[in-house]
DRENKOLRO-743451 format. One record per residue (C-alpha): residue number from 1; residue in three letters; x, y, z. Coordinates in Angstrom, 1 decimal. Example, Ala and Ser with C-alpha at 12.3 -4.5 7.8 and 13.67 -1.06 7.14 Angstrom:
2
> seq  type  c1  c2  c3
> 1  ALA  12.3  -4.5  7.8
> 2  SER  13.7  -1.1  7.1
//
This chain:
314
> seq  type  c1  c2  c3
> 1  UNK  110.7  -73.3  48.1
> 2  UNK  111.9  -76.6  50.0
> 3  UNK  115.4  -74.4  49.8
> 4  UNK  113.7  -71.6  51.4
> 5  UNK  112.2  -73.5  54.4
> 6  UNK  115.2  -75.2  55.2
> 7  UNK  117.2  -72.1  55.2
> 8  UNK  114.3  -70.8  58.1
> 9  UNK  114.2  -73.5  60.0
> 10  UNK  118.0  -73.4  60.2
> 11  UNK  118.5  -69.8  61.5
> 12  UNK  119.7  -68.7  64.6
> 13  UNK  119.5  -71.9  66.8
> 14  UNK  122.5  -72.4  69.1
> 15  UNK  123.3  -74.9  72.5
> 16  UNK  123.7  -73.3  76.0
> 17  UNK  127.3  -75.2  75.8
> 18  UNK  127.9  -72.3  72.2
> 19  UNK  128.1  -69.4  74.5
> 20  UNK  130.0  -69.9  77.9
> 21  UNK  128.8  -67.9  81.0
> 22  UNK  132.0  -65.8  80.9
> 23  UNK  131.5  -64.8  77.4
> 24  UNK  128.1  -63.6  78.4
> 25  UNK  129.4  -61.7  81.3
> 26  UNK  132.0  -60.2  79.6
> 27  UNK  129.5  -58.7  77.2
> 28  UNK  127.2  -57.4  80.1
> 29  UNK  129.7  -55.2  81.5
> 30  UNK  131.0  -54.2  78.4
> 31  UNK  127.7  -53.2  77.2
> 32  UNK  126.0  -52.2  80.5
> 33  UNK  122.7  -53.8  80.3
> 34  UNK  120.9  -55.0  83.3
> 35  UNK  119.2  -57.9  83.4
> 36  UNK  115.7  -58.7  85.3
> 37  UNK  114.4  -62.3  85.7
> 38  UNK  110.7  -62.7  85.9
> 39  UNK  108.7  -65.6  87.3
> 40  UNK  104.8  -65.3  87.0
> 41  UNK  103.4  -67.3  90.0
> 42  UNK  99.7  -68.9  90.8
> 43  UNK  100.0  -71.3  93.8
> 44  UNK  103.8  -72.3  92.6
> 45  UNK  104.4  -72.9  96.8
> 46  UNK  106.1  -76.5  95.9
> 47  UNK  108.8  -75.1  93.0
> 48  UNK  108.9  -71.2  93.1
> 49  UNK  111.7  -71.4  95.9
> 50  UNK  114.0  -74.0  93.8
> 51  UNK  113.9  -71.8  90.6
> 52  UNK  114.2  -68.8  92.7
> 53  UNK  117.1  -70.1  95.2
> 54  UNK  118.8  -71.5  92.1
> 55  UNK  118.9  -68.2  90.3
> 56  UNK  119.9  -66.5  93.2
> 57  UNK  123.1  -68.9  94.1
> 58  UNK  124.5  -69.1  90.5
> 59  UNK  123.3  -65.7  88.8
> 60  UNK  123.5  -63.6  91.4
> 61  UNK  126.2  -64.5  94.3
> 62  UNK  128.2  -66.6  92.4
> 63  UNK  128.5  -65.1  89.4
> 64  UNK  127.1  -61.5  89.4
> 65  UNK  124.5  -61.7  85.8
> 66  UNK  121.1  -61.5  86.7
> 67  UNK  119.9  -57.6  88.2
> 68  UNK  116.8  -58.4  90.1
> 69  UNK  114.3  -61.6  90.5
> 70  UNK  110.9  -60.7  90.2
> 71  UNK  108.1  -62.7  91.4
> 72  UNK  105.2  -61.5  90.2
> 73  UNK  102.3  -63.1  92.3
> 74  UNK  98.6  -63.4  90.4
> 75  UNK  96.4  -64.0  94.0
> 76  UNK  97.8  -67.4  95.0
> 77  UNK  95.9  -69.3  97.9
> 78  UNK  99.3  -71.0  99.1
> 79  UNK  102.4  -69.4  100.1
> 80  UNK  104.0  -68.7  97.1
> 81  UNK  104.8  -65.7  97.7
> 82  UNK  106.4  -66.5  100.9
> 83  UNK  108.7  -68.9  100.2
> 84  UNK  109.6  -66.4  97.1
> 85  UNK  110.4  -64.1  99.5
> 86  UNK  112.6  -66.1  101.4
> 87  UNK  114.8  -67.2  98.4
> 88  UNK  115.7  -64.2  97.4
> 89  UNK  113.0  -62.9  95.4
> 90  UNK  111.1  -59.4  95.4
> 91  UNK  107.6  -60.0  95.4
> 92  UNK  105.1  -57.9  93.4
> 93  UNK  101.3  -59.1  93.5
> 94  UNK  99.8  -58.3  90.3
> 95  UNK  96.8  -56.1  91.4
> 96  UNK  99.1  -53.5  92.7
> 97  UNK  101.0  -52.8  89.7
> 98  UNK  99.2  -50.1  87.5
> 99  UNK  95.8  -50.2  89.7
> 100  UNK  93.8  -47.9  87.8
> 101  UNK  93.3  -51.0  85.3
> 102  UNK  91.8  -53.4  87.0
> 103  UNK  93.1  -56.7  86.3
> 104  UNK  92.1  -59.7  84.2
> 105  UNK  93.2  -63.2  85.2
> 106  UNK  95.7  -65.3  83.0
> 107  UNK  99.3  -65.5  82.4
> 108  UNK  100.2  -62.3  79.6
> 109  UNK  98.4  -60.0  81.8
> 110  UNK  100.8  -60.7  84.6
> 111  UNK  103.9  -60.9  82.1
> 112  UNK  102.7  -57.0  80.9
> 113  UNK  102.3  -55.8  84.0
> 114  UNK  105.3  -57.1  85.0
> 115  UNK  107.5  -54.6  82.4
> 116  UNK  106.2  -52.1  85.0
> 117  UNK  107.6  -53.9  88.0
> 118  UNK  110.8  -54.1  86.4
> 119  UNK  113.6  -52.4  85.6
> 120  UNK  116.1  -54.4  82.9
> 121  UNK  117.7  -53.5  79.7
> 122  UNK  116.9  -57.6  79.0
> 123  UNK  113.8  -59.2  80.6
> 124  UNK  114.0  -62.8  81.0
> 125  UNK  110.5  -65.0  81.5
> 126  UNK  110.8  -68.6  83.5
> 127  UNK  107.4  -70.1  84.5
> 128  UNK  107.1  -70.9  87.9
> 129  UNK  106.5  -75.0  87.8
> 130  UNK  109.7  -76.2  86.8
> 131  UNK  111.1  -79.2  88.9
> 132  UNK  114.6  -80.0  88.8
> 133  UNK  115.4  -76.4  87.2
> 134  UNK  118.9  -75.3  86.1
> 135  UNK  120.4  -71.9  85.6
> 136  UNK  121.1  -72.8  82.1
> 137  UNK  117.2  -71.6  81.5
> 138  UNK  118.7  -68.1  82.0
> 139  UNK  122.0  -68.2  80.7
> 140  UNK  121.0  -70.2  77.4
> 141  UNK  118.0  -67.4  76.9
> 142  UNK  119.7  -64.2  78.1
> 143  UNK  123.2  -64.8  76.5
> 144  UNK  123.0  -64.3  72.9
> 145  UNK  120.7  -60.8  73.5
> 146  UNK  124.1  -59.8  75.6
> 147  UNK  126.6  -60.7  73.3
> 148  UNK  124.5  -60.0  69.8
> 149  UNK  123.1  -56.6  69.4
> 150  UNK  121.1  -57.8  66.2
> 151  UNK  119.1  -60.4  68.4
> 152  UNK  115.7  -59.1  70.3
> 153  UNK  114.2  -62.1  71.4
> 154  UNK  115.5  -65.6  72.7
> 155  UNK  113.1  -68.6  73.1
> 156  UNK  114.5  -71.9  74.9
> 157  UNK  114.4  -75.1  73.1
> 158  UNK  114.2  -78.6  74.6
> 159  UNK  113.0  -82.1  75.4
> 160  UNK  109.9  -82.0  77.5
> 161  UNK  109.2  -85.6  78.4
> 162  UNK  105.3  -86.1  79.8
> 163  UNK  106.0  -88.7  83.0
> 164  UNK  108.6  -91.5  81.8
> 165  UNK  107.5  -90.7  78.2
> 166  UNK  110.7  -88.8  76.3
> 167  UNK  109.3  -86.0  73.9
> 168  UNK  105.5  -86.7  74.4
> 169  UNK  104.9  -83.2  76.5
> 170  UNK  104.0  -79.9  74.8
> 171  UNK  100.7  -81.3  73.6
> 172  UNK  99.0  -78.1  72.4
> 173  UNK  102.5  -77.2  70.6
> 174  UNK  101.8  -80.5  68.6
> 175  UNK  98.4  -80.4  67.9
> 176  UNK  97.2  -76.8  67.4
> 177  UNK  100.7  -74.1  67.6
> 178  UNK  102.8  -75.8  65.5
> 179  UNK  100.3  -76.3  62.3
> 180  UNK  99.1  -72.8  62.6
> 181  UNK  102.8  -70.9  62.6
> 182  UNK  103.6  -74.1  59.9
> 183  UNK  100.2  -72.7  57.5
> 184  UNK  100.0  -69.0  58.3
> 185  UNK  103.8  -68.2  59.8
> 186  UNK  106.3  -70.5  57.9
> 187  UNK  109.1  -68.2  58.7
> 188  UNK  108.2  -69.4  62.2
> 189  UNK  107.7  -73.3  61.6
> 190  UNK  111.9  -73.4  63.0
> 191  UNK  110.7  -73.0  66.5
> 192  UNK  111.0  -76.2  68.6
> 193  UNK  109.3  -74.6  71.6
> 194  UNK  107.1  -72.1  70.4
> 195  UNK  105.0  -72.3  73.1
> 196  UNK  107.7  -72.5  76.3
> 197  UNK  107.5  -70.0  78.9
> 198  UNK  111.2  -69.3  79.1
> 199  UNK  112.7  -66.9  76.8
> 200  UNK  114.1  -63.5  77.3
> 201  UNK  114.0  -60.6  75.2
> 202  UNK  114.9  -56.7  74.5
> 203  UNK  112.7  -54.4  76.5
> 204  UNK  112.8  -52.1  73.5
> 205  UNK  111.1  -54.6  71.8
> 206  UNK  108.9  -56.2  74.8
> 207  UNK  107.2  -52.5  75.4
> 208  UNK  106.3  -52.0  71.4
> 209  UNK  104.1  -55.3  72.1
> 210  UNK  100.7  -56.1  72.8
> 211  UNK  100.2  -59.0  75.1
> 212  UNK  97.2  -61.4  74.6
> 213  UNK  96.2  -61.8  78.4
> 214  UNK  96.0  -65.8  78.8
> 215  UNK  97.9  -68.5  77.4
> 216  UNK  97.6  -66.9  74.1
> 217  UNK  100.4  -64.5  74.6
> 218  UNK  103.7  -66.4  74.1
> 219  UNK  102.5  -67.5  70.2
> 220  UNK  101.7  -63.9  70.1
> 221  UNK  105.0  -62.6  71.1
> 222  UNK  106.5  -64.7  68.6
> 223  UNK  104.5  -63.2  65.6
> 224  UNK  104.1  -59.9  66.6
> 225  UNK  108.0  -59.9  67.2
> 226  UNK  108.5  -61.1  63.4
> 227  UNK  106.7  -58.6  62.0
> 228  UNK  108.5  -56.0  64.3
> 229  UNK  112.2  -57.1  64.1
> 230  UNK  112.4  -59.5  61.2
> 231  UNK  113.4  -63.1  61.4
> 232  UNK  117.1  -62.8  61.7
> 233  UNK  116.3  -61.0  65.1
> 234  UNK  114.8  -64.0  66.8
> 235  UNK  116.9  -67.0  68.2
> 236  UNK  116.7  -70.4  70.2
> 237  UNK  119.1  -72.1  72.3
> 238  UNK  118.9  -75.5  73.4
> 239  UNK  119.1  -76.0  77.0
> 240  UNK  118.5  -79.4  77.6
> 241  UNK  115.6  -80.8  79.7
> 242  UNK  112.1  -79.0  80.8
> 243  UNK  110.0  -81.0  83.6
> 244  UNK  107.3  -79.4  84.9
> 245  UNK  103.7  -79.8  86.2
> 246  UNK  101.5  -81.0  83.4
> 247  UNK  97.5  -79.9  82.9
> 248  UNK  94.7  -82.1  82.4
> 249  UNK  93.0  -82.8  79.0
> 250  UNK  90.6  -79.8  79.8
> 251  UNK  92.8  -77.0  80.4
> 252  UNK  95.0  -78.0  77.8
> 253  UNK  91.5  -77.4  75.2
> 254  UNK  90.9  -74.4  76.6
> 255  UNK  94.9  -73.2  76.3
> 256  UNK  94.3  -74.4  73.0
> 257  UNK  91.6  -72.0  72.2
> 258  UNK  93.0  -69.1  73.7
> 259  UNK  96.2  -69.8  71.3
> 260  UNK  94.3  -70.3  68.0
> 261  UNK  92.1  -66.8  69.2
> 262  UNK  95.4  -65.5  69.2
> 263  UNK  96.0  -66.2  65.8
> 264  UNK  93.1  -65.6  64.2
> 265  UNK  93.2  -62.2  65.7
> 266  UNK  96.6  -61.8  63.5
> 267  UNK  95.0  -62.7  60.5
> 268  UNK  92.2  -60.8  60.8
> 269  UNK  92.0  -58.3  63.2
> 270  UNK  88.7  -57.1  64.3
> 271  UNK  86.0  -59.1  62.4
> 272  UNK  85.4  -62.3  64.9
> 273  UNK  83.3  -62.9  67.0
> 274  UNK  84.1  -63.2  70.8
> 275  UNK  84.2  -67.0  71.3
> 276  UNK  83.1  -69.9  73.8
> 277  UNK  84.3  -73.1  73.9
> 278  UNK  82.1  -76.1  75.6
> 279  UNK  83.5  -78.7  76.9
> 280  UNK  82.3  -82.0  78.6
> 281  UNK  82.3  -83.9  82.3
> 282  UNK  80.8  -87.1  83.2
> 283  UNK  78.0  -86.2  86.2
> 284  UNK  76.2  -88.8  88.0
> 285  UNK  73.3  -88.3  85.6
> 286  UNK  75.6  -88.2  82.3
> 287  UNK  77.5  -85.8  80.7
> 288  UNK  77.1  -82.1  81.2
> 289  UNK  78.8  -79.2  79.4
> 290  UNK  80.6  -76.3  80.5
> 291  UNK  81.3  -73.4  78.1
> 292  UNK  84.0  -71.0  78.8
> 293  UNK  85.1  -67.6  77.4
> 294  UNK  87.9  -67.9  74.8
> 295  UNK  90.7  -65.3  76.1
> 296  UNK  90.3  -62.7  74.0
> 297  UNK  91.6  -59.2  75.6
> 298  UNK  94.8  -57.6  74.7
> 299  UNK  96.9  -55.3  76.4
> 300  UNK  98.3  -52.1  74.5
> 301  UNK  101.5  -52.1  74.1
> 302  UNK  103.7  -50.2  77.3
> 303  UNK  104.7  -47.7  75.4
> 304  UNK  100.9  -46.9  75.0
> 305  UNK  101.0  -46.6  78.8
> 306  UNK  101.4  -43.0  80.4
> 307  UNK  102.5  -44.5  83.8
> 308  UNK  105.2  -46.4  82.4
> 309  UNK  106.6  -43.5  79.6
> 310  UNK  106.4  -41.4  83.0
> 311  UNK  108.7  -43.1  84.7
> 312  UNK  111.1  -43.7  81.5
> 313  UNK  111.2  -40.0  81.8
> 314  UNK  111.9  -39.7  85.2
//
């Protein structure tokens, strides 16, 4: 068995550096595919321009991989989708893709609708919040799905330092995704980032999937796309260093509920409960709880989805 795991947690894991931006180039015009970067946004206003002005310079002008950058705008307050814009970006607010369903809030239901918004052979995710992003995010995620045909889905691997603290971020990966995919999906315990929001994948395999709507969804990606390609299909690449904007205690229980929903959902579909979770804040006359909904709703997959088989058509 120990011979096993080790053989798992030893497949498909490369380094940006393994797989030089020529190489992938090369292999996207040789193949034809057409790449789309995605960037789900929620008052981003302070980073959304970098990432996007970044991806623009090096992916686009200088060296001609990336198709289209999609910023794919949730109802921000700010002006994220204006500096967006400026960078270089098309910006699509979520509510006016596919309107006849009206839309939930949370991340998955923006990365869903966002197949619809898009039009690559290879969608690539990159969250929005990233400081002191690199191009590598897209290269190191996007590059073996070029130059491999037997790979469907890429995630990024890296350090995620919390403030000065090296390797103390990704706090819900430690505590609740990692033991679950180590119990229930050991073929998946390999994954350094199991959680990260950059990875790129196949939209033949992307519109086969059903997307949890909240922070549930990347965890369900990642098991739903086992069962669909098989393990030898899935990769990581390291690409170095991930800073971002980190959560408070709270958010990070309730992202932690969503993502073990998520998973009992795959183990046994369609005899829970809907779930709360209550949590706790200190009021001037004690403590008092709150209790929100779990994130439970799923989208179909878009192949389920007349508009979008519509337009393949068309």
């Amino acid at each position: 068995m120990l011979e096993e795991v080790e053989r798992w947690l030893a497949t498909r894991s490369w380094s940006v550096a393994d797989i030089p931006q020529h190489r992938v180039l090369a292999a996207k015009r040789a193949t034809g595919q057409s790449v789309s970067v995605v960037l789900p946004a929620l008052n981003e206003e302070p980073t959304v321009g970098d990432i996007v002005a970044t991806i623009r310079r090096d992916l686009v002008e200088r060296t001609p991989l990336v198709d289209e950058i999609v910023v794919v705008d949730s109802g921000s307050t700010d002006r994220t989708a204006e500096v967006a814009a400026a960078a270089g970006a098309r910006v699509v607010h979520r509510d006016t893709i596919l309107p006849r369903i009206p839309a939930l809030p949370g991340k998955g239901e923006v990365l869903w609708r966002s197949l619809l918004a898009t039009d690559g052979d290879v969608v690539c995710f990159v969250d929005a919040d990233l400081r002191d992003f690199s191009s590598d995010f897209v290269v190191g995620t996007v590059g073996p799905l070029l130059t491999d045909p037997g790979i469907d889905l890429v995630k990024a691997m890296y350090d995620r330092p919390l403030g000065q603290a090296p390797g103390e971020g990704g706090r819900v990966t430690e505590l609740v995704a990692r033991p679950l995919l180590n119990m229930h999906w050991p073929r998946l315990a390999g994954f350094v980032q199991p959680l990260g929001g950059e990875y790129a994948a196949r939209r033949s395999l992307l519109e086969r999937l059903p997307f949890p709507v909240g922070y549930g969804v990347e965890l369900g990606m990642l098991v739903d796309a086992l069962h669909l390609s098989g393990l030898d299909a899935l990769a990581q690449v390291d690409v170095g260093v991930r800073r971002h904007r980190h959560q408070d205690s709270q958010a990070l229980g309730r992202m932690a509920a969503a993502i073990y929903r998520t998973a009992q959902l795959r183990l046994a579909r369609g005899h829970l409960l809907r779930p709360t979770l209550t949590q706790f804040e200190r009021t001037t006359t004690g403590f008092e709880p709150r209790t929100y909904q779990v994130d439970t709703e799923e989208r179909p997959p878009m192949l389920d989805i007349t508009e979008y088989t519509s337009r393949r058509v068309a």
